[in-house]
C-alpha positions in Angstrom: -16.6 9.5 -10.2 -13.0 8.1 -9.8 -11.3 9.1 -6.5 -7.4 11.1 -6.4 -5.1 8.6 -5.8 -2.4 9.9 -3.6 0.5 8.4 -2.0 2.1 9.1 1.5 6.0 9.9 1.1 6.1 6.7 3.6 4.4 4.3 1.3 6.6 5.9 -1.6 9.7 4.8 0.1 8.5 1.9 1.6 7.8 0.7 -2.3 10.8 2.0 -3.5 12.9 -0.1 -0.7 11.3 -3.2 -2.3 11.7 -2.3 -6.1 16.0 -1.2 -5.2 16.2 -4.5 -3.9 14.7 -6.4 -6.5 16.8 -4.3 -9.2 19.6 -5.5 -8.1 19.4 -8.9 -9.3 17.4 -7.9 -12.4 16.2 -4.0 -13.1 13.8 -5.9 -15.5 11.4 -7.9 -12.9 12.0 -4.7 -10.5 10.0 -2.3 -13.5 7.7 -4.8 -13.8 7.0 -5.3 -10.3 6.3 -1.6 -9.7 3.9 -1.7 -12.6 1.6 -4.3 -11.5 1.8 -2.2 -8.0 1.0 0.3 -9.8 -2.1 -1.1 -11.8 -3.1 -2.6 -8.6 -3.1 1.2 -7.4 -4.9 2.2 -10.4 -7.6 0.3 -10.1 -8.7 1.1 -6.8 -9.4 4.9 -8.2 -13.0 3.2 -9.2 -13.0 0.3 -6.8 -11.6 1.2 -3.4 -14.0 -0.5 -1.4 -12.8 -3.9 -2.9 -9.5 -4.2 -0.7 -9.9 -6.1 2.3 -10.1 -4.3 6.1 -7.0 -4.5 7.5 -7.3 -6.6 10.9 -4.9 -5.1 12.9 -7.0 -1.6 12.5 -10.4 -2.4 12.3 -11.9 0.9 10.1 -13.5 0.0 7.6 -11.7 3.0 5.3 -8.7 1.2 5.7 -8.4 -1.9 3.4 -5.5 -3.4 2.0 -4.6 -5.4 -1.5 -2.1 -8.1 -1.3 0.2 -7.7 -4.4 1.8 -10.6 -4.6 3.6 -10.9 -1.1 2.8 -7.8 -0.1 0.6 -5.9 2.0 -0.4 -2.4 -0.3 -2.4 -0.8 2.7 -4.6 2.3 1.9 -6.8 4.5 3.5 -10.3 6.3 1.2 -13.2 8.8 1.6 -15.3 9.8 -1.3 -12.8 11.5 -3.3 -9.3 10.2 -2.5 -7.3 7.1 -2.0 -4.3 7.3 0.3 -1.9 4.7 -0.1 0.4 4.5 3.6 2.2 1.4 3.1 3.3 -1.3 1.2 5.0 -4.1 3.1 5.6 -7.7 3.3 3.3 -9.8 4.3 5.1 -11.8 6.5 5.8 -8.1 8.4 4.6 -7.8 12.0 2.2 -4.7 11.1 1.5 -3.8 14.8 4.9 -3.4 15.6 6.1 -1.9 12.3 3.7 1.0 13.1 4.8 1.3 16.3 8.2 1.4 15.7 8.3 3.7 12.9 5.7 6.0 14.7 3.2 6.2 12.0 -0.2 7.3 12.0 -2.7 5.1 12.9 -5.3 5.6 10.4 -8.9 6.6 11.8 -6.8 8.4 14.7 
């Protein structure tokens, strides 16, 4: 049975952020950026378990999917995914989460 896929508002901005900023050298590659997110995210409704665990949380339902220079970081039980962020891979996650005050995931 293919798990909900939902997104946290967080990980909604966080992708829209990247996606403004690509549209504005070309609104083109930015749609076609958010589409291959977007089958990345797609494909994890079947697969979740494929991602790898993040490091920097160590539980094993939290797994991430690098999308070309990006870090697509989700949580999953049974019957959902919950996508909570989607940052750069050259990002300091630790701090990032700190600083914005997010949820630890597992917590």
């Amino acid at each position: 049975m293919a798990r909900r896929i939902k997104w946290t508002e967080q990980a909604l901005a966080d992708l829209t952020v990247v996606a403004d900023y690509i549209a504005l050298d070309s609104p083109h590659y930015a749609a076609a950026f958010v589409r291959e997110v977007r089958d990345a995210v797609r494909s994890l409704a079947n697969f979740a378990e494929r991602g790898r665990i993040v490091p920097e949380f160590a539980n094993r339902n939290v797994r991430e999917l690098i999308v070309r220079d990006y870090r697509l970081i989700y949580s999953f039980n049974q019957r959902e995914v919950y996508f909570l962020a989607f940052i750069h891979g050259a990002r300091d996650l630790a701090q990032l989460w700190q600083r914005e005050d997010r949820t630890t995931p597992g917590k």
